[in-house]
C-alpha positions as CSV (number, residue, x, y, z in Angstrom):
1,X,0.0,0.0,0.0
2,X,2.2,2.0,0.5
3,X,4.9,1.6,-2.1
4,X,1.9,2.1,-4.4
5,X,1.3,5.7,-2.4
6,X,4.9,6.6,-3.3
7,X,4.9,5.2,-6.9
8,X,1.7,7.9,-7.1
9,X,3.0,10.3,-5.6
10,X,6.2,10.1,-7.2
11,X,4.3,9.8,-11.3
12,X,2.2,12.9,-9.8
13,X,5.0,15.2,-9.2
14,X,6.7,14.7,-11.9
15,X,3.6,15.5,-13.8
16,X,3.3,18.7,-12.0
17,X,6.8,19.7,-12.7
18,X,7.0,18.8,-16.4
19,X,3.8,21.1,-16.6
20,X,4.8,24.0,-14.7
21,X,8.6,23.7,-16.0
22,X,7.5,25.1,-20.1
23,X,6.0,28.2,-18.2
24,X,9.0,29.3,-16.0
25,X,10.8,32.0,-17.6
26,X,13.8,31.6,-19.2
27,X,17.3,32.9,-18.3
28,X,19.2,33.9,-21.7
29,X,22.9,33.6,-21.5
30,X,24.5,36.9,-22.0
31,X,27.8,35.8,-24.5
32,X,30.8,37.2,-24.0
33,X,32.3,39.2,-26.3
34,X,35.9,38.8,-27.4
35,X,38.4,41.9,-26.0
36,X,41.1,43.1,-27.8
37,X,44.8,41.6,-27.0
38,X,46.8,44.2,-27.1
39,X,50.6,43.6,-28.4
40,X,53.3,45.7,-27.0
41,X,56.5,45.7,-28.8
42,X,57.4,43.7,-31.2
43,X,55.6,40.3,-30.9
44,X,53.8,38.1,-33.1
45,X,51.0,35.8,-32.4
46,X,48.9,33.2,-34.8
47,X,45.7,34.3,-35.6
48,X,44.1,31.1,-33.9
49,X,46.2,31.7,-30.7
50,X,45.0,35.1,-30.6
51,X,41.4,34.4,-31.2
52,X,42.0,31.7,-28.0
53,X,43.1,34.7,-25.9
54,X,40.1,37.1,-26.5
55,X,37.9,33.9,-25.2
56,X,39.0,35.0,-21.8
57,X,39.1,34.6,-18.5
58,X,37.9,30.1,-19.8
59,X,40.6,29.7,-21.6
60,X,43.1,31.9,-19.0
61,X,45.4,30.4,-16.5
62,X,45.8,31.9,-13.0
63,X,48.4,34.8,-12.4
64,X,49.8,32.3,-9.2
65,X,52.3,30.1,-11.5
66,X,54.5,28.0,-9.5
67,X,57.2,26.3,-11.1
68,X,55.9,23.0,-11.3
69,X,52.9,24.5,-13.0
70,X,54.6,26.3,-15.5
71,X,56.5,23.4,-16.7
72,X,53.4,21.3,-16.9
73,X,51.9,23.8,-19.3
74,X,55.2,24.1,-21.0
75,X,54.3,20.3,-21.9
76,X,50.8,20.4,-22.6
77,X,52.2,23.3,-25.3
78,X,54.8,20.9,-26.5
79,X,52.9,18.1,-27.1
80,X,51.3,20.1,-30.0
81,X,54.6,20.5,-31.7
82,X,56.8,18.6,-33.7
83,X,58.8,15.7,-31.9
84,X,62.3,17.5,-32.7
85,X,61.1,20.8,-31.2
86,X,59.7,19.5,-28.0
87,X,62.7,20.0,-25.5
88,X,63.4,23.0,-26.7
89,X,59.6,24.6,-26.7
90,X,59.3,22.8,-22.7
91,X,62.6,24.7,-21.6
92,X,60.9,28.1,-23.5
93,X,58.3,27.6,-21.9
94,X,59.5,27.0,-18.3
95,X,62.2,30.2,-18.4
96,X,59.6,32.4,-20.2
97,X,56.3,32.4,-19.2
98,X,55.5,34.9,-16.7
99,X,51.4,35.5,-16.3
100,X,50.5,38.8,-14.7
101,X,47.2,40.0,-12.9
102,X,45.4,41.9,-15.5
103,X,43.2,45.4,-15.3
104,X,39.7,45.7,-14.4
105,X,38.9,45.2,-17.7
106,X,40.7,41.7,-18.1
107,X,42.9,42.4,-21.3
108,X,45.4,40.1,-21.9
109,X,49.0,41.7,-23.1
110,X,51.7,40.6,-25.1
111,X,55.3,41.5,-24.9
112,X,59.0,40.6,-25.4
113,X,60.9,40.3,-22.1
114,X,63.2,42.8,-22.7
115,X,59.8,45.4,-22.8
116,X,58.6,43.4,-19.8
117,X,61.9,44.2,-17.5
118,X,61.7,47.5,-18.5
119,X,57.8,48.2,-17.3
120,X,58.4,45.9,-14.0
121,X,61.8,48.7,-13.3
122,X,59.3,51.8,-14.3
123,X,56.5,49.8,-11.7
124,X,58.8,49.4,-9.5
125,X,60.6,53.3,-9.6
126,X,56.6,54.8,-9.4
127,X,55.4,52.7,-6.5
128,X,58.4,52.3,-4.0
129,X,60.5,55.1,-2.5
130,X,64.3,54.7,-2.1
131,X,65.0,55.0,1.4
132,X,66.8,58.3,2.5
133,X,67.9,57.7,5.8
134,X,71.7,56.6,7.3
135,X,72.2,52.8,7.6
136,X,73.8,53.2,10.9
137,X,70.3,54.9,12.4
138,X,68.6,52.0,11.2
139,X,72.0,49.8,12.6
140,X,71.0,51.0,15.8
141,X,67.2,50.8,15.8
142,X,67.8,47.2,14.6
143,X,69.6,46.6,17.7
144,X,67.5,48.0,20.3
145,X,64.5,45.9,18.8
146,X,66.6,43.2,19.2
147,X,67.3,44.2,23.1
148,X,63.6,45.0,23.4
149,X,63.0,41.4,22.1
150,X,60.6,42.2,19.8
151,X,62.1,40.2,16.7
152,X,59.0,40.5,14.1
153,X,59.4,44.3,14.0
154,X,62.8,43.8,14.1
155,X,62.9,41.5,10.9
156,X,60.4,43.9,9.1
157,X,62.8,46.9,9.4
158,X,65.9,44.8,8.0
């Protein structure tokens, strides 16, 4: 009795559902449109590589590359090459690929690392201020933390 209760109950909502469900609105997917890539210097990038990179953020890796990360990409790249070029494309890609958090906007750049040095140095010049005091004032406040035992603030003024 009452399996046959449940067996109902269960053919009765499903009847419910599959009526009500064709009258629900629908959400339409907004599609995202492909941004620019922008290519500083002088670099030059397949057309179907580039079309890849305006898929964005899918098709984009995360700007926290360790190591062991980059070299696993370098040979998921290389296995789409040649067989003669492949230890040299996984050693490229391990020394040269350096991803970067990008603007609000979440455009992807391209540039040669020589272009790259140069606007980390300019980053680095407009955001950070050389210090201007004596090293042997900051000697001696270095070793009256260290008296005061108070190591952490010690270690963040070396």
């Amino acid at each position: 009795m009452y399996r046959e209760w449940t067996r109902t109950r269960f053919r009765v909502t499903e009847f419910v559902w599959n009526c009500a469900l064709p009258t629900l609105p629908r959400n339409n997917k907004t599609v995202a449109k492909p941004r620019k890539v922008e290519l500083i210097g002088n670099v030059t990038v397949e057309e179907r590589v580039r079309g890849t990179l305006e898929l964005r953020p899918k098709f984009c890796f995360e700007p926290q590359l360790k190591a062991a990360q980059a070299l696993a990409m370098g040979r998921a790249v290389a296995d789409r090459v040649p067989e003669a070029e492949k230890p040299r494309c996984i050693a490229e890609c391990a020394e040269k690929i350096r991803p970067l958090v990008a603007d609000k906007e979440g455009t992807i750049a391209l540039l040669p690392e020589d272009v790259f040095s140069e606007k980390a140095e300019q980053a680095v010049q407009k955001h950070l201020k050389p210090f201007v005091g004596k090293p042997v004032e900051v000697k001696k406040l270095v070793t009256i933390l260290q008296e005061m035992n108070l190591e952490r603030l010690c270690a963040a003024v070396k």
